[in-house]
DRENSE-798724 format. One record per residue (C-alpha): residue in one letter; x, y, z. Coordinates in steps of 0.1 Angstrom, whole numbers, padded with zeros to 4 digits, always signed. Layout:
<pts>
AXYZ ...
</pts>
This chain:
<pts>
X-1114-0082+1520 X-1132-0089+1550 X-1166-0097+1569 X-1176-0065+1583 X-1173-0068+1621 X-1164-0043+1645 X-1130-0045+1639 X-1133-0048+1603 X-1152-0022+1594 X-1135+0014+1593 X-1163+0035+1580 X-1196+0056+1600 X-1222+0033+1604 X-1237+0055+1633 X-1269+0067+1609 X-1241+0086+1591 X-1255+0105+1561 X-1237+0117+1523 X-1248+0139+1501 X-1237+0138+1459 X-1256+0165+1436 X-1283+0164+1461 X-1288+0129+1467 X-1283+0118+1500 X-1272+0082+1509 X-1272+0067+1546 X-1249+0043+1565 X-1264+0028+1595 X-1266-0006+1618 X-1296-0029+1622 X-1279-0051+1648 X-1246-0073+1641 X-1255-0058+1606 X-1237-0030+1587 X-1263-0013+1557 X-1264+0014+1532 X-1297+0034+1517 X-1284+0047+1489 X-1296+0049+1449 X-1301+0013+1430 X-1303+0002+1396 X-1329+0020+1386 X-1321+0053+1408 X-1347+0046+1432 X-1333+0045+1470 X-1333+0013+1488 X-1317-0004+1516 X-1286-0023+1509 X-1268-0050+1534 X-1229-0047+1535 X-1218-0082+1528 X-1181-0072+1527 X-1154-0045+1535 X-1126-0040+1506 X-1096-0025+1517 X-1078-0009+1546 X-1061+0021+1535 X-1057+0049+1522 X-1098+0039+1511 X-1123+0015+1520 X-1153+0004+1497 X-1181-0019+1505 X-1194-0047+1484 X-1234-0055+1483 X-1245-0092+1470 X-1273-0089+1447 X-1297-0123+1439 X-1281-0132+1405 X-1248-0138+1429 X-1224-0107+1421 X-1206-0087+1444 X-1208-0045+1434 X-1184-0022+1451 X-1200+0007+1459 X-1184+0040+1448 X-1192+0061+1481 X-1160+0051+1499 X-1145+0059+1535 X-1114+0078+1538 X-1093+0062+1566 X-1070+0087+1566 X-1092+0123+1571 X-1121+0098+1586 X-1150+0109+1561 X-1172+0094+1532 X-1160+0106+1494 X-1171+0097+1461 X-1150+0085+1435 X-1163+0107+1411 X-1167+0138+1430 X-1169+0164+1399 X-1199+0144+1379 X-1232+0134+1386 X-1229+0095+1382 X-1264+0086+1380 X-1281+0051+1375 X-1283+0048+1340 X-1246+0057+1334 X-1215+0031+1331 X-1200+0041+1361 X-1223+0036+1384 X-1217+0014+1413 X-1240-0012+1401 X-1226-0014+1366 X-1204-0043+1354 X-1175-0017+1362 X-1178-0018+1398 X-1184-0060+1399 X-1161-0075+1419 X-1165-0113+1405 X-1144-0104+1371 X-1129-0072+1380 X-1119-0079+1416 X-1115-0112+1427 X-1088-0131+1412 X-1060-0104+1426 X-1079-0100+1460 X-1088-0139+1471 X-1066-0168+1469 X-1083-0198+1447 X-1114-0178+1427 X-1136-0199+1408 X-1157-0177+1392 X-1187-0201+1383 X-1205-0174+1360 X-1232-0196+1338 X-1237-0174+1306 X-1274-0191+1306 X-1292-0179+1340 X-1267-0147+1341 X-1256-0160+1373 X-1224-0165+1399 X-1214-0189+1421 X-1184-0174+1426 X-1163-0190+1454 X-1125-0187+1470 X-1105-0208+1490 X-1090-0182+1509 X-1110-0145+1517 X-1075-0130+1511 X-1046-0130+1493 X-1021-0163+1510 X-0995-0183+1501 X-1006-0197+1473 X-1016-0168+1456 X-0978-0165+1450 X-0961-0199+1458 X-0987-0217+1442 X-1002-0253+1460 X-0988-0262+1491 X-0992-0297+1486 X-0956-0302+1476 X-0946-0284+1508 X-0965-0303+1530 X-0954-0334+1513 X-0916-0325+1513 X-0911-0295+1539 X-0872-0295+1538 X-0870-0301+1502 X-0850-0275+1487 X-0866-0290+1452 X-0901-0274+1456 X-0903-0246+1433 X-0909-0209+1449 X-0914-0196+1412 X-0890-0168+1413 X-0892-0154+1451 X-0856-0159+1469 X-0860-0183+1492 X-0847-0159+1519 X-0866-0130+1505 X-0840-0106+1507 X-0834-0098+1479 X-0799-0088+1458 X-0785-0065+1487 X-0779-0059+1521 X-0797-0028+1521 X-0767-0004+1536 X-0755+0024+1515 X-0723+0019+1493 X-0695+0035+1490 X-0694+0034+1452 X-0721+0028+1425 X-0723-0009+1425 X-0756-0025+1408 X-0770-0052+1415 X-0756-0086+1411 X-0785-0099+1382 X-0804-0132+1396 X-0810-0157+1374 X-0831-0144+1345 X-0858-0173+1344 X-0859-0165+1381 X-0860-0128+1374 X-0889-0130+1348 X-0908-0159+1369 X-0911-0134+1399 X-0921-0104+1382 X-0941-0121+1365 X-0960-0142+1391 X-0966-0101+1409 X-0978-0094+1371 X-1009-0116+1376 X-1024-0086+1399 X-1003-0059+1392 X-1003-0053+1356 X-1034-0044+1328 X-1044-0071+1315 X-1072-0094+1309 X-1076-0125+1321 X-1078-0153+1293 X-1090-0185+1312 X-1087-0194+1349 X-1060-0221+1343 X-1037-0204+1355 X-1007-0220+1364 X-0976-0205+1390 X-0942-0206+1374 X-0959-0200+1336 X-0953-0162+1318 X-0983-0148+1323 X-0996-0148+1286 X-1003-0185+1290 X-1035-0173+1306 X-1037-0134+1304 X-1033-0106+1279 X-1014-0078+1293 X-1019-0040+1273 X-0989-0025+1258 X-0985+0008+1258 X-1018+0020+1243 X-1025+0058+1247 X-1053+0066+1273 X-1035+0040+1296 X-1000+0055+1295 X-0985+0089+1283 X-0965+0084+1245 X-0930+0084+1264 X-0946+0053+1290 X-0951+0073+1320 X-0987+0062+1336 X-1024+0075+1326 X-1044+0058+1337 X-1046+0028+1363 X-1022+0004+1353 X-1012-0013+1381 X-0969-0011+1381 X-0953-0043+1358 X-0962-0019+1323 X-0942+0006+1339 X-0913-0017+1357 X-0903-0035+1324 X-0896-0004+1308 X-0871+0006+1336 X-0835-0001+1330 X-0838-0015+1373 X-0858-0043+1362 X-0833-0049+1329 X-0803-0050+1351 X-0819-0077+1372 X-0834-0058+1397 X-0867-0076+1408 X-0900-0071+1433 X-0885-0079+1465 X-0854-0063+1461 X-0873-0029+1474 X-0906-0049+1486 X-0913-0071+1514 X-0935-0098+1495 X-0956-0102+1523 X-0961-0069+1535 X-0956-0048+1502 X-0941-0023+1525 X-0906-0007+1515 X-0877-0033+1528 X-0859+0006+1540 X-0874+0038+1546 X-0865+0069+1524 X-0833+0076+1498 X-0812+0044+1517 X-0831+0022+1496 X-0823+0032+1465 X-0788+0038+1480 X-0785+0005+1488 X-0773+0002+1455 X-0765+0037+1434 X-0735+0051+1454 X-0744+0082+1480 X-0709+0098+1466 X-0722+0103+1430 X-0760+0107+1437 X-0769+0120+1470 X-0755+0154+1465 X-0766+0184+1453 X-0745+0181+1423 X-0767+0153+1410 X-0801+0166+1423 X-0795+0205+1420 X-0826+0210+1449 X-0816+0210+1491 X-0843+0189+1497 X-0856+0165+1474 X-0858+0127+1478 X-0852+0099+1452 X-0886+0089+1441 X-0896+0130+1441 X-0877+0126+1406 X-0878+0095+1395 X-0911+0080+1408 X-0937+0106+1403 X-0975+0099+1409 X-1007+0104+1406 X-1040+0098+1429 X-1063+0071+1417 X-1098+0059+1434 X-1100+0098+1448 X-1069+0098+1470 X-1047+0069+1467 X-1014+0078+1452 X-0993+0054+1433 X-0963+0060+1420 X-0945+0055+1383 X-0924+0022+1382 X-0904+0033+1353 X-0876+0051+1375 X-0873+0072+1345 X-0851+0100+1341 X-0871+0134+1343 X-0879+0145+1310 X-0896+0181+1305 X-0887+0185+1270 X-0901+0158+1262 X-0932+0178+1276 X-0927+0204+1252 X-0927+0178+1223 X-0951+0155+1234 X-0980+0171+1260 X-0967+0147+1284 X-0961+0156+1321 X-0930+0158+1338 X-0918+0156+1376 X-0900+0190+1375 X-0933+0207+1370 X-0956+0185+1393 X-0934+0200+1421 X-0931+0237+1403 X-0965+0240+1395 X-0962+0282+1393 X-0939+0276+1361 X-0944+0267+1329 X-0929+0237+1311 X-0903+0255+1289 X-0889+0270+1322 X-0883+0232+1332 X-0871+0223+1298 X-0848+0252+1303 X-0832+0245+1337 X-0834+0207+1331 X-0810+0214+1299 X-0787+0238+1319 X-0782+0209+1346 X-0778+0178+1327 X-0775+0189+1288 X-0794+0178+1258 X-0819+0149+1265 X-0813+0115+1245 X-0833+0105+1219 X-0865+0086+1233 X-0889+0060+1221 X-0919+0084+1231 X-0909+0105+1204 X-0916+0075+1179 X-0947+0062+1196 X-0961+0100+1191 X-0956+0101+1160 X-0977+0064+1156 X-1005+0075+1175 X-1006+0115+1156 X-1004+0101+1125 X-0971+0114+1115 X-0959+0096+1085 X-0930+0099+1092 X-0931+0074+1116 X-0935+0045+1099 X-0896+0041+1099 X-0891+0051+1134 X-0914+0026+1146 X-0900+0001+1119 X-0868+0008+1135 X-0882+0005+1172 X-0895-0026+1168 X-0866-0044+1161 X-0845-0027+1183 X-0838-0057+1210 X-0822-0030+1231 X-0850-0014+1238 X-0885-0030+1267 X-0903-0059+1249 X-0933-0036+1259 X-0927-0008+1239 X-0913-0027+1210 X-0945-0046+1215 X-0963-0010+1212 X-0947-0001+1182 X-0960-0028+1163 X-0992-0027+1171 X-0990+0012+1159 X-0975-0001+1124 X-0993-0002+1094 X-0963-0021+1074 X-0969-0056+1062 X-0931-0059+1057 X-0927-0049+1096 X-0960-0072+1108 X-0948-0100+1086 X-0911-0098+1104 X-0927-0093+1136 X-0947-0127+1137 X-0914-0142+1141 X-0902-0123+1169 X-0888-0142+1206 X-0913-0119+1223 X-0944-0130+1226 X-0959-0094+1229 X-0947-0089+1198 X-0958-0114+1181 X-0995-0108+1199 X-0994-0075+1185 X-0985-0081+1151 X-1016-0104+1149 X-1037-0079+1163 X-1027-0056+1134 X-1034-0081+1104 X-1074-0091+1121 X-1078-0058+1094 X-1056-0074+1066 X-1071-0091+1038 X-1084-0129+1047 X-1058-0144+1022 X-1030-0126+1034 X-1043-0134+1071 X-1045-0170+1061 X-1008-0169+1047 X-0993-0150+1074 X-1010-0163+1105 X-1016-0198+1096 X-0981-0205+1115 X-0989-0191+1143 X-1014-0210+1150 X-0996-0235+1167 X-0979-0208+1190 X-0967-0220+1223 X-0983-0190+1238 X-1018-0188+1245 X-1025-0151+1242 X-1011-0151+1208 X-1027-0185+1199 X-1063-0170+1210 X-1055-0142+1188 X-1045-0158+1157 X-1080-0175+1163 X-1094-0145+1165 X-1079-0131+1130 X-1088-0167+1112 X-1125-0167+1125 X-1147-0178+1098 X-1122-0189+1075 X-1124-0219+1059 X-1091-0239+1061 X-1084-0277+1070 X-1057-0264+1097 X-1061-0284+1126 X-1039-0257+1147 X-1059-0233+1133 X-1094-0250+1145 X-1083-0251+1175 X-1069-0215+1184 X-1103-0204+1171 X-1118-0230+1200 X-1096-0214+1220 X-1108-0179+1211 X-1140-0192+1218 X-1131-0207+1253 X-1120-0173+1261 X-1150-0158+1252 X-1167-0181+1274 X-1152-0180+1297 X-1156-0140+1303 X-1194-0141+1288 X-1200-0122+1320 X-1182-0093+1303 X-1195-0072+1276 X-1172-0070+1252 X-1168-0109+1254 X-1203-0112+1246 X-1203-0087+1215 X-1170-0109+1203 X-1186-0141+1205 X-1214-0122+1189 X-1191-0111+1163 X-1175-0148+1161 X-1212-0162+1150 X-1215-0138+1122 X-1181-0146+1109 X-1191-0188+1111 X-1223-0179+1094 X-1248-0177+1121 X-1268-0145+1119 X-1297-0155+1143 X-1273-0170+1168 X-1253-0134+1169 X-1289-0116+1170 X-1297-0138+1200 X-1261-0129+1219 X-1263-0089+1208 X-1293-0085+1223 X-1289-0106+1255 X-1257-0084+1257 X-1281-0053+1255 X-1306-0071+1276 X-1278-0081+1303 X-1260-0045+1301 X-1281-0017+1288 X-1259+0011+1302 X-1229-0001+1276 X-1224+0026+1242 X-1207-0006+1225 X-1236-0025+1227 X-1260-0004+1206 X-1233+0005+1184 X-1222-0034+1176 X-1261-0043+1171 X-1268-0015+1150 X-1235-0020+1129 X-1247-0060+1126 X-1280-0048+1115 X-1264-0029+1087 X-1249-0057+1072 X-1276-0074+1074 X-1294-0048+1058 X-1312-0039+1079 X-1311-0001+1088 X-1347+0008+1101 X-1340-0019+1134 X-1306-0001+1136 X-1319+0031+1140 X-1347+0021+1163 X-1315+0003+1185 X-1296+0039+1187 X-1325+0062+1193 X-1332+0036+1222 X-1298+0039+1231 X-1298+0079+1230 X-1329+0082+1255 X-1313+0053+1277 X-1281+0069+1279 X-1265+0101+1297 X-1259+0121+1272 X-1221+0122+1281 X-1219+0086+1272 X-1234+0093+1240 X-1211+0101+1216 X-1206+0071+1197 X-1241+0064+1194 X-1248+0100+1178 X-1214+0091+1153 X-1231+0060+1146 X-1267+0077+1138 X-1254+0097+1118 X-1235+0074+1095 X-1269+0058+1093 X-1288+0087+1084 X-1262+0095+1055 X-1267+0059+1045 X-1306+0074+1045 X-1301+0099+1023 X-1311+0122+1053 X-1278+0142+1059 X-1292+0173+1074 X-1307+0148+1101 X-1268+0133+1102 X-1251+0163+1106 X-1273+0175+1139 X-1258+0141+1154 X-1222+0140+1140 X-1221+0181+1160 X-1231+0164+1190 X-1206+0132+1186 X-1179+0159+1187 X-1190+0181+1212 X-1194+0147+1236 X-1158+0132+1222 X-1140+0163+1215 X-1107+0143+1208 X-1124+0114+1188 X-1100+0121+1156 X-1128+0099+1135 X-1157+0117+1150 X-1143+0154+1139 X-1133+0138+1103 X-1166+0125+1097 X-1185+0162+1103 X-1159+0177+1082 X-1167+0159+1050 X-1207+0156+1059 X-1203+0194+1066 X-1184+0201+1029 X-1210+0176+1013 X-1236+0199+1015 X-1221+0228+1006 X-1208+0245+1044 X-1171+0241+1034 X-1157+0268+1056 X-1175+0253+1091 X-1162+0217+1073 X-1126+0236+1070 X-1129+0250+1107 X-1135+0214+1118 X-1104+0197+1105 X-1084+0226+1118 X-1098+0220+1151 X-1089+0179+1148 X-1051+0191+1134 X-1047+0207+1167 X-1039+0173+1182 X-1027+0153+1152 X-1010+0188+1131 X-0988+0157+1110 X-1020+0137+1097 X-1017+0135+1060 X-1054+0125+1057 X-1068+0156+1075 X-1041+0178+1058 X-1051+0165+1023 X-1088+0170+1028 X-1076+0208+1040 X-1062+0215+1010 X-1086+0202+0992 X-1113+0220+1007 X-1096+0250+1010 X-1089+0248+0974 X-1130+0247+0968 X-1137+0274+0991 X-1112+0298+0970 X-1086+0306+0998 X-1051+0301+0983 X-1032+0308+1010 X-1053+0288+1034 X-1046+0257+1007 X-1010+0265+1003 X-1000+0269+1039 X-1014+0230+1040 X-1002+0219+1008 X-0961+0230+1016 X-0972+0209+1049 X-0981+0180+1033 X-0951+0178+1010 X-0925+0183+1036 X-0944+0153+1052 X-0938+0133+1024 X-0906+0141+1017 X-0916+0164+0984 
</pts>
């Protein structure tokens, strides 16, 4: 992050000119100055004043200030590499109304940004005004972004008692970076050490949210932020990346970072560059007689990371690659829909030809956890022992034990979990009983209160919300649920959960007030209209629901719409009006084609008015993607069963009872 000077800034400002779906934007000078004419808020072009460059390679974006005090990112970015503007969403028109465009909260760099790109944030975000004052000490990332204050440093420079909260003091690491002559591993460090410095690189480069700005160096990084497990849309069932998740999710499930391998053992800290170019790094440690040979790779020319580090392009053209060092797994494709390096390379063949050869080389594949955590996320009940058995399997990453709680269903399991050493277990277990019954919430989670760790403190006082109990521990989780909240009040979802957190304390026209400042503050958010319209309804309230969604729909893109037809057309059944319902639940499925719920719904609105074989045609479409849900298979047969086709019924029945073990 930078002023934009002449050496700063990398993109045409020479009256330099892109067009997206017609619409053409213009870089230019007006003196010292660097500007953009481009589309605002509401779609209109207007003349924008580059406040900052962001970046220096492979891309370069360029953050505007508007008067409430944010900093927006715009999403035409400069490509330093092949010298040319690109959008980052080159394939759709992202117009103004739509969640992605660059002046929507996505593309705000005060909460999304800033804390991993400057050194000292404050935020300053006043949930009253809806405005920032958001300040750093440093433009950049520094010392203390790691190390922490300097005043200890300064006070005591030769002290070798001044905590570097994980990072070797000579930064090199476990090795002396020259290939071996037989497989040696590395010598573990320390494992406080280990887990401080992976963890103090976890505050930027993991998925997470950020829980207060207390953050303190040394601390796991649940004291002050929530980091995502495993949750499908952000990584493949088996744990290889999806979406942009930013290295540590995919590092602790590597058996490198188990055997003590940390950061800067392949990283200068201060550079991020590679400490060795090429296969010698990795052969620094795994011995060249065993692994660099064609006995071990099978290909003449194929590198280390080709295998075991594949990627993907983020942001348009910045490739990152998987930190999971995992073994190359393309029947695991086959099973799971997942990809595989062998066929990112061999693109002309088809998986089972990988599968095939892959089995040939190296024999039958292992059992894997992705096999469990697909069968959590299809549906497959079957599963529940598998991930029963996960969980508590302290051989396998925190991470994905962590995952297969949070995909469990069993009280036994959840009960067990709350009691685990890991507190991402424990986090997730919580999360799971927010849906349990308020007395068995109160019984289990009333413990946990009192957690030493904040993330799974804040959600315990999420889960007792609203419950009356004399728990001091308890109160106070829920203020710090609250803090939380507060503290990200710039973000949506924070607002609709301290929102939801008034309703649950009894205080209807407080959460009326907060839903639609959220809606007032973020009208291009789906969640929005579908949270107001869902309080209205327990309120009673239908007709002010429906006026909220049908505002919603004509606000809206009608790609980002699909919730809000789903939602309509609950409403509408709720009406009595279900020929009105079913015109909205088609159009929630055609807009969220995988939404499992979304297809469900249509089916049984479809079969309640008689059209059972389009209803039947509908859950055979959802099967598709989850063929082992007992639910859809149930309603199949029984459907099937009403429309008079036998062998359509038994063909689903035989299913369904070898499912469940009849």
């Amino acid at each position: 992050m930078a002023l934009p000077t002449e050496k700063t800034v990398l993109g045409n400002f020479n009256n330099s000119e892109f067009t997206y779906f017609g619409f053409k934007s213009r870089f230019f000078r007006q003196g010292n100055e660097y500007w953009v004419e481009t589309d605002g808020p509401q779609g209109i072009s207007k003349k924008f004043k580059i406040e900052y460059t962001f970046g220096i390679r492979p891309l370069q974006q360029y953050l505007v200030r508007f008067p409430d005090g944010r900093l927006q990112a715009l999403s035409i970015c400069w490509d330093t590499e092949k010298k040319k503007w690109f959008h980052l969403f080159p394939k759709e028109k992202i117009s103004s109304p739509s969640p992605l465009h660059w002046t929507a909260p996505q593309f705000n760099w005060n909460f999304m940004c800033a804390e991993c790109h400057s050194t000292g944030v404050e935020k300053n975000y006043d949930a009253t005004t809806d405005r920032y004052d958001t300040t750093f000490k440093e433009i950049n990332v520094s010392c203390e972004s790691c190390h922490g204050p300097g005043q200890r440093h300064l006070e005591s420079p030769d002290s070798k008692d001044v905590p570097n909260y994980g990072f070797p003091v000579d930064l090199k690491g476990h090795g002396p970076w020259t290939p071996q002559t037989k497989s040696q591993p590395p010598t573990p460090q320390n494992p406080e050490r280990k887990s401080q410095q992976v963890e103090t690189c976890a505050r930027c480069h993991s998925r997470h949210s950020q829980l207060t700005e207390a953050y303190s160096h040394g601390d796991p990084l649940s004291q002050s932020h929530s980091v995502s497990v495993l949750e499908e849309g952000l990584y493949h069932a088996e744990g290889q990346i999806n979406d942009e998740v930013y290295v540590y999710g995919s590092f602790v499930q590597s058996k490198m970072y188990h055997a003590g391998v940390v950061c800067t053992d392949c990283h200068n800290p201060h550079t991020s560059r590679l400490k060795v170019k090429g296969d010698n790094l990795c052969l620094g440690c795994h011995s060249p007689q065993s692994y660099d040979n064609k006995a071990h790779t099978h290909h003449s020319q194929v590198s280390c990371v080709d295998c075991h580090m594949p990627g993907k392009l983020y942001m348009g053209n910045d490739f990152r690659r998987d930190h999971s060092l995992r073994i190359p797994r393309p029947d695991l494709s086959e099973k799971l829909g997942s990809p595989n390096a062998c066929n990112q390379c061999h693109q002309d063949k088809n998986v089972a030809w990988a599968a095939k050869a892959f089995k040939g080389w190296y024999g039958e594949g292992k059992p894997h956890y992705g096999e469990t955590l697909h069968m959590g996320r299809t549906g497959d009940p079957r599963g529940a022992q598998a991930l029963a058995d996960l969980a508590f399997d302290t051989t396998a990453p925190d991470i994905v034990r962590a995952t297969a709680v949070g995909l469990s269903f069993d009280l036994g399991v959840l009960s067990e979990a709350l009691t685990d050493r890991a507190d991402l277990v424990r986090r997730e277990a919580v999360g799971v009983l927010q849906q349990a019954p308020p007395e068995t919430r109160q019984e289990l989670l009333l413990p946990l209160a009192d957690d030493p760790v904040l993330s799974v403190r804040i959600a315990v006082g999420r889960a007792l919300a609203g419950m009356s109990t004399d728990s001091k521990a308890a109160q106070n989780a829920i203020e710090e649920f609250r803090e939380s909240l507060l503290f990200n009040a710039d973000r949506t979802e924070s607002r609709l959960g301290l929102a939801a957190l008034q309703t649950a304390e009894g205080d209807p026209k407080g959460a009326e007030k907060t839903y639609l400042q959220a809606l007032e503050r973020d009208p291009r958010s789906p969640q929005v209209y579908v949270n107001l319209a869902d309080f209205y309804r327990a309120q009673g309230r239908d007709n002010e629901g429906e006026v909220v969604l049908s505002r919603g729909l004509d606000t809206l893109p009608r790609a980002d719409s699909g919730s809000l037809h789903h939602t309509l057309g609950l409403l509408l059944v709720r009406k009595k009006a279900t020929p009105k319902a079913l015109a909205h639940f088609k159009s929630a499925t055609e807009l969220a084609p995988l939404d499992r719920q979304a297809g469900f719904v249509y089916a049984v609105a479809l079969e309640s008015v008689g059209q059972i074989e389009p209803a039947i045609a509908e859950l055979e479409r959802v099967l598709k993607r989850r063929p082992k849900d007992v639910e859809i298979l149930s309603a199949l047969v029984s459907f099937a069963d009403k429309a008079k086709q036998p062998k359509t019924a038994e063909k689903y029945r035989k299913t369904l009872q070898q499912l469940q073990g009849r």
